[in-house]
BAFI-3210 file (N, C-alpha, C; in Angstrom, 3 decimals, decimal comma, padded with zeros to 6 digits):
// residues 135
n [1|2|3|4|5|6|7|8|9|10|11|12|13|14|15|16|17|18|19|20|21|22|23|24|25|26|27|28|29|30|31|32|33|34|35|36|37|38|39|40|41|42|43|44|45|46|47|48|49|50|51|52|53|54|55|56|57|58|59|60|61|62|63|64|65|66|67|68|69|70|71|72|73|74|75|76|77|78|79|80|81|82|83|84|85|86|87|88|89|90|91|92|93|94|95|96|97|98|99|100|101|102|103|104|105|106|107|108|109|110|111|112|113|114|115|116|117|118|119|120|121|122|123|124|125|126|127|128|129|130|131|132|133|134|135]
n.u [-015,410|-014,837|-016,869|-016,954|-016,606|-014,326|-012,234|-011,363|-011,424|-010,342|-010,478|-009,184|-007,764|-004,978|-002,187|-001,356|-001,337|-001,146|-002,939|-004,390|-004,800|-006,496|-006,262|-007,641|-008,134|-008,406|-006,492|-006,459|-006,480|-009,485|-010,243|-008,315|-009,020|-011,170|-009,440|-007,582|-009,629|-010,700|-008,781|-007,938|-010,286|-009,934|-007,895|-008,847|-010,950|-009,285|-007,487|-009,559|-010,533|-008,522|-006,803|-004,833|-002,290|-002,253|001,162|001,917|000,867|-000,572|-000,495|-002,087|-001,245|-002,274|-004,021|-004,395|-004,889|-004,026|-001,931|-001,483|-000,160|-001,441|-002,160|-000,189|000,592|-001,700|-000,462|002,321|000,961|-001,094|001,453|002,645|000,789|000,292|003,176|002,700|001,652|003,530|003,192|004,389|004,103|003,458|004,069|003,080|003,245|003,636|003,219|004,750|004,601|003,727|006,163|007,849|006,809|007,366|010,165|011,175|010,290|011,713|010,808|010,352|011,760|011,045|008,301|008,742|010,159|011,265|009,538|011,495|014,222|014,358|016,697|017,494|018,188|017,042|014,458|012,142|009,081|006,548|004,448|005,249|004,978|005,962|007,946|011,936|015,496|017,926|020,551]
n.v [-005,581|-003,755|-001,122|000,074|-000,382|-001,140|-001,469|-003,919|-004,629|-006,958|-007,716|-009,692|-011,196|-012,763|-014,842|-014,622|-011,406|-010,160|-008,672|-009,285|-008,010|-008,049|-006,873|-005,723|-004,906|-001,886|000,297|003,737|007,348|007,410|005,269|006,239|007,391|005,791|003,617|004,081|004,630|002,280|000,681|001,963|001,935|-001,111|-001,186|000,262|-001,258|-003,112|-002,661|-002,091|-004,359|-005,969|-004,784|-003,688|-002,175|-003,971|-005,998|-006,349|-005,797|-007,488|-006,677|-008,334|-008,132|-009,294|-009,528|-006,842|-004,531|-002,439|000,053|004,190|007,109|007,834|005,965|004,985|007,280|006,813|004,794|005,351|007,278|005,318|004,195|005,587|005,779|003,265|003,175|005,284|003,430|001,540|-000,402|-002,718|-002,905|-004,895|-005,746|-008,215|-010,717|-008,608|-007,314|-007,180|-004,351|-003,009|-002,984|-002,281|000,458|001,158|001,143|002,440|005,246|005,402|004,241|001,702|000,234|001,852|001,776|-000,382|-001,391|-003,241|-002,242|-002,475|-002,806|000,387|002,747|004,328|007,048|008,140|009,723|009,345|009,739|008,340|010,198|012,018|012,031|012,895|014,185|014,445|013,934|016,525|015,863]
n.w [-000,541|-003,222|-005,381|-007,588|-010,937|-012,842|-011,259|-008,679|-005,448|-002,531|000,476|003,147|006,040|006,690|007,865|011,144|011,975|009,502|006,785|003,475|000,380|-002,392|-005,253|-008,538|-012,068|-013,096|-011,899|-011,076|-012,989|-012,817|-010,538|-008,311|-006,208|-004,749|-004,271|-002,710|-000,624|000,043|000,710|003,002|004,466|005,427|006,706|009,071|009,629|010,826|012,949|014,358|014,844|015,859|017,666|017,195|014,498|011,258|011,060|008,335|005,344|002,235|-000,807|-003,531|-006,641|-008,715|-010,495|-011,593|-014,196|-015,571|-014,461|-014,173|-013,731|-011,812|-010,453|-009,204|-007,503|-005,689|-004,397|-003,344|-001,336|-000,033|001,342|002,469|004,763|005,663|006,429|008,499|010,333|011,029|009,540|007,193|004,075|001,133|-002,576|-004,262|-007,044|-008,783|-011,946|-015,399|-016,625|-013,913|-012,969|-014,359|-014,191|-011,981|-011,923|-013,476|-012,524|-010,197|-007,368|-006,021|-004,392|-001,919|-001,866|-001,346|001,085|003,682|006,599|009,371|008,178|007,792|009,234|012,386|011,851|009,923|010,192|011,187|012,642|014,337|015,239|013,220|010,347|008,314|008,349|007,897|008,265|008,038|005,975]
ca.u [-015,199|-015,186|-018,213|-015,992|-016,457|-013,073|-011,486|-012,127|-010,299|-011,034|-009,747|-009,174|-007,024|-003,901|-001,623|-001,591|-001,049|-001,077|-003,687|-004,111|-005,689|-006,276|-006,331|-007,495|-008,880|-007,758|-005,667|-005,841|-007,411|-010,559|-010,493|-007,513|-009,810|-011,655|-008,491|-007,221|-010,701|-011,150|-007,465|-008,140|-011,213|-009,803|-006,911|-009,509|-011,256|-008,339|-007,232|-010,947|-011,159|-007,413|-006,492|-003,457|-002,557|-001,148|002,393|002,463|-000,441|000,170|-001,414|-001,755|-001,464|-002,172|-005,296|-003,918|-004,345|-003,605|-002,038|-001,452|000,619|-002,596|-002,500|001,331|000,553|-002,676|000,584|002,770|000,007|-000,800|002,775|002,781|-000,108|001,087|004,313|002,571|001,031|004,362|002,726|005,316|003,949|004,183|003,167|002,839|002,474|003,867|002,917|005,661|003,576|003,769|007,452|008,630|006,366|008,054|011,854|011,026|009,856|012,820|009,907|010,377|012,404|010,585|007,225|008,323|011,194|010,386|010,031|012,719|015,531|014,333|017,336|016,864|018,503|016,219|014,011|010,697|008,393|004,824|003,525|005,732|005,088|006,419|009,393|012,863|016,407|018,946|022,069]
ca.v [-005,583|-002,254|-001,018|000,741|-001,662|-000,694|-001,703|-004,855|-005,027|-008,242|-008,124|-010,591|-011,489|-014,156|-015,484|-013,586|-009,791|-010,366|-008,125|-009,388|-007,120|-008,769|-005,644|-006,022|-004,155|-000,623|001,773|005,128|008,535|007,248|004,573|005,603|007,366|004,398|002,687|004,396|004,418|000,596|000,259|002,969|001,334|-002,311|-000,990|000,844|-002,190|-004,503|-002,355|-002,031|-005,941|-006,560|-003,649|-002,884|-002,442|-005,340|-005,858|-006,300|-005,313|-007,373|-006,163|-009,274|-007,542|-010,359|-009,197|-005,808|-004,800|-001,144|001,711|004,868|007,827|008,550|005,093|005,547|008,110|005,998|003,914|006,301|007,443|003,986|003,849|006,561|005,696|002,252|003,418|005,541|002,406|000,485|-001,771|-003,059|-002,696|-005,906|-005,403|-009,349|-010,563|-007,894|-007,496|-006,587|-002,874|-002,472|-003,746|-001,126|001,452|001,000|001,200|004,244|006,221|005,043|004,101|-000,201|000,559|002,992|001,010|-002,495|-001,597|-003,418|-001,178|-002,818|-001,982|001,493|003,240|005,809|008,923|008,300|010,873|009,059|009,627|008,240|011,547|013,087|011,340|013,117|014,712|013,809|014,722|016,568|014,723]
ca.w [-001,980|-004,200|-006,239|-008,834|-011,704|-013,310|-009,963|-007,520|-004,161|-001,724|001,683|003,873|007,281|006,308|009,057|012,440|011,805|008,064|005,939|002,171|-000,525|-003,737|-006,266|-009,837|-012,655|-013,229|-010,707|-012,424|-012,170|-011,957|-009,279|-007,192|-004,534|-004,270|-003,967|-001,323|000,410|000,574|001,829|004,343|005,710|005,439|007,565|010,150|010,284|011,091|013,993|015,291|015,487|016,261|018,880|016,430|013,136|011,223|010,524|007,016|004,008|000,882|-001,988|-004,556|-007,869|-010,030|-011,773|-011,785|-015,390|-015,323|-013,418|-014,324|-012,862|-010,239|-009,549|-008,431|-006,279|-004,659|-003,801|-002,908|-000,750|000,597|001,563|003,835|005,930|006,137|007,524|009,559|011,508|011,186|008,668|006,048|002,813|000,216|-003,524|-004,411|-007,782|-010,110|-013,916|-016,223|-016,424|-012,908|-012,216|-015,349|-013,730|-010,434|-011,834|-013,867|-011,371|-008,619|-006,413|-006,227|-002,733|-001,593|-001,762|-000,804|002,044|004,762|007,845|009,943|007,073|008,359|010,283|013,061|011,647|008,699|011,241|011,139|013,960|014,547|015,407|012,692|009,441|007,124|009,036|007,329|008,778|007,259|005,492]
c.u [-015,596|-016,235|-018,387|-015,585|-015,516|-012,113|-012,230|-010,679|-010,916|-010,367|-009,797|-007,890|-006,131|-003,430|-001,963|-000,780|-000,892|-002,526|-003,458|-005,507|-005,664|-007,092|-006,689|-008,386|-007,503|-007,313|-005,215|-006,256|-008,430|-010,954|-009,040|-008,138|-010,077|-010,691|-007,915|-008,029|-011,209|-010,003|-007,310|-009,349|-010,779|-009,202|-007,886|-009,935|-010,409|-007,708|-008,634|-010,938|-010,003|-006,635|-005,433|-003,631|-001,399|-000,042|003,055|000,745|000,217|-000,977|-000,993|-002,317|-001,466|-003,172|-005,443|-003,959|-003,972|-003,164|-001,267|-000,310|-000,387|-002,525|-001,184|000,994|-000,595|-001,346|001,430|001,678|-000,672|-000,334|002,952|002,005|000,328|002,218|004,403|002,111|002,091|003,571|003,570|004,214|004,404|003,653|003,962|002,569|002,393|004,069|004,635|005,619|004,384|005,659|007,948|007,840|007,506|009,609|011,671|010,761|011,163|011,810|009,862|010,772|011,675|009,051|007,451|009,684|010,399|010,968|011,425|014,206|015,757|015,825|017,058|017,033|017,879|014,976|012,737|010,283|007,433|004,167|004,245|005,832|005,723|007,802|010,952|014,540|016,999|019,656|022,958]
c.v [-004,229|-002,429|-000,129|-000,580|-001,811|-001,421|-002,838|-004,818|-005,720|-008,007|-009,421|-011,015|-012,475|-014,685|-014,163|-012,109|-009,474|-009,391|-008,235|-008,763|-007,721|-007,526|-006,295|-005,510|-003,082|000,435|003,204|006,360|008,468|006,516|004,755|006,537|006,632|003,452|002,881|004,568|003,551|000,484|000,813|001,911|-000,113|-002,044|-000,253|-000,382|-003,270|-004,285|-002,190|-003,872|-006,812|-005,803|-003,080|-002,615|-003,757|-004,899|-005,593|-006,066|-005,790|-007,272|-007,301|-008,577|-008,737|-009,959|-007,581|-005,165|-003,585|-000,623|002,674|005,979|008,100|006,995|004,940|006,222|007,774|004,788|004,258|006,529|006,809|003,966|004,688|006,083|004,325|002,168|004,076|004,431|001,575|-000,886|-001,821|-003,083|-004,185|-005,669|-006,883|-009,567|-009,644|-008,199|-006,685|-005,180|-002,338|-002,381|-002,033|000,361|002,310|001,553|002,621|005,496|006,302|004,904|002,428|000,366|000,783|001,887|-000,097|-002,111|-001,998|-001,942|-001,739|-002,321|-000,340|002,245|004,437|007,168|008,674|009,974|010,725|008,826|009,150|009,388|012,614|012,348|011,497|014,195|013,758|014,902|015,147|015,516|015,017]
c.w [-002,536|-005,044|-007,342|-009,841|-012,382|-012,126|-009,035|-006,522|-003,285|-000,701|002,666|004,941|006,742|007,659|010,143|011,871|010,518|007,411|004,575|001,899|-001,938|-004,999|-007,877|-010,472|-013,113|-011,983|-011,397|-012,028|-011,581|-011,022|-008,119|-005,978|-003,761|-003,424|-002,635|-000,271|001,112|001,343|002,807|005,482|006,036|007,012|008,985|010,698|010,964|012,021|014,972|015,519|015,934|017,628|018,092|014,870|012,848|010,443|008,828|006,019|002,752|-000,069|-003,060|-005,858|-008,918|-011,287|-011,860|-013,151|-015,878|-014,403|-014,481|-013,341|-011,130|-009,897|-008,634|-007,249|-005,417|-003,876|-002,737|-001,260|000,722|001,516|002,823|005,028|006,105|007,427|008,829|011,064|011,678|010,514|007,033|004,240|001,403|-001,003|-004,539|-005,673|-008,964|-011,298|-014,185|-015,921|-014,870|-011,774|-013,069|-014,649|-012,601|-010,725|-012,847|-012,818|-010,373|-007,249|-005,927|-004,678|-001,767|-000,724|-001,225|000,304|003,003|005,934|008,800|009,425|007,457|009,420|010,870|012,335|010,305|009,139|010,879|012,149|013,668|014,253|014,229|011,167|008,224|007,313|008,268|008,177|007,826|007,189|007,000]
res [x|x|x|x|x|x|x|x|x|x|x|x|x|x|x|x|x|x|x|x|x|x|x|x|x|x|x|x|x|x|x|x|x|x|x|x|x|x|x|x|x|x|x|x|x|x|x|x|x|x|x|x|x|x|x|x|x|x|x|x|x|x|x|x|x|x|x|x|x|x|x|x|x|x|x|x|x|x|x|x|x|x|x|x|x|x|x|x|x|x|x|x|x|x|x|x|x|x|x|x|x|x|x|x|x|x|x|x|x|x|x|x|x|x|x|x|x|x|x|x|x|x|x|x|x|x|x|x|x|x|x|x|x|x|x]
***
């Protein structure tokens, strides 16, 4: 649990290979370190006590009651290292706020594709995370 009183995040194990995050508070300038520090270690811990990482990370935004542009990019962010482990990404539970955030930006996709939808000549490696092919 976080110790950013603006921000609470709960983790906990769901079905087999499942990681739920139950987010709520504020996601903004000032807690999206945090944010991305708890979901960092959740995710360390869940390959230290599983041998892998898990398939999917859903983030239950129900008590979500802010974000901000920095909390976007704690998403964003997120999103990457996620994909780097081949862990799908779910963002569960969207506010109005966070839905209109999402379609302004052109980021809704982006954030919630599952990995599988992924095609090869997209030119995503493991070891190359942020590698993209030409058109």
């Amino acid at each position: 649990m976080s110790t950013c009183p603006a921000l609470r995040v709960v983790t906990r194990t769901g079905a087999p290979g499942v990681l739920v995050a139950a987010v709520g508070g504020e996601l903004d300038y000032d807690t999206g370190g945090t944010f991305l520090a708890l979901l960092s270690d959740a995710l360390d811990s869940y390959v230290q006590e599983h041998g892998t990482s898990p398939s999917d990370l859903h983030l239950d935004c129900t008590d979500l009651t802010l974000i901000d542009s920095v909390g976007l990019s704690s998403l964003l962010m997120l999103r990457r290292r996620t994909q780097r482990a081949r862990t799908t990404l779910h963002l569960d539970n969207r506010s109005a706020q966070l839905t209109r955030l999402l379609d302004l930006t052109g980021t809704t996709a982006y954030l919630t594709e599952p990995l599988t939808a992924r095609r090869p000549a997209d030119g995503w490696e493991a070891d190359e995370p942020d590698a993209v092919s030409a058109p």
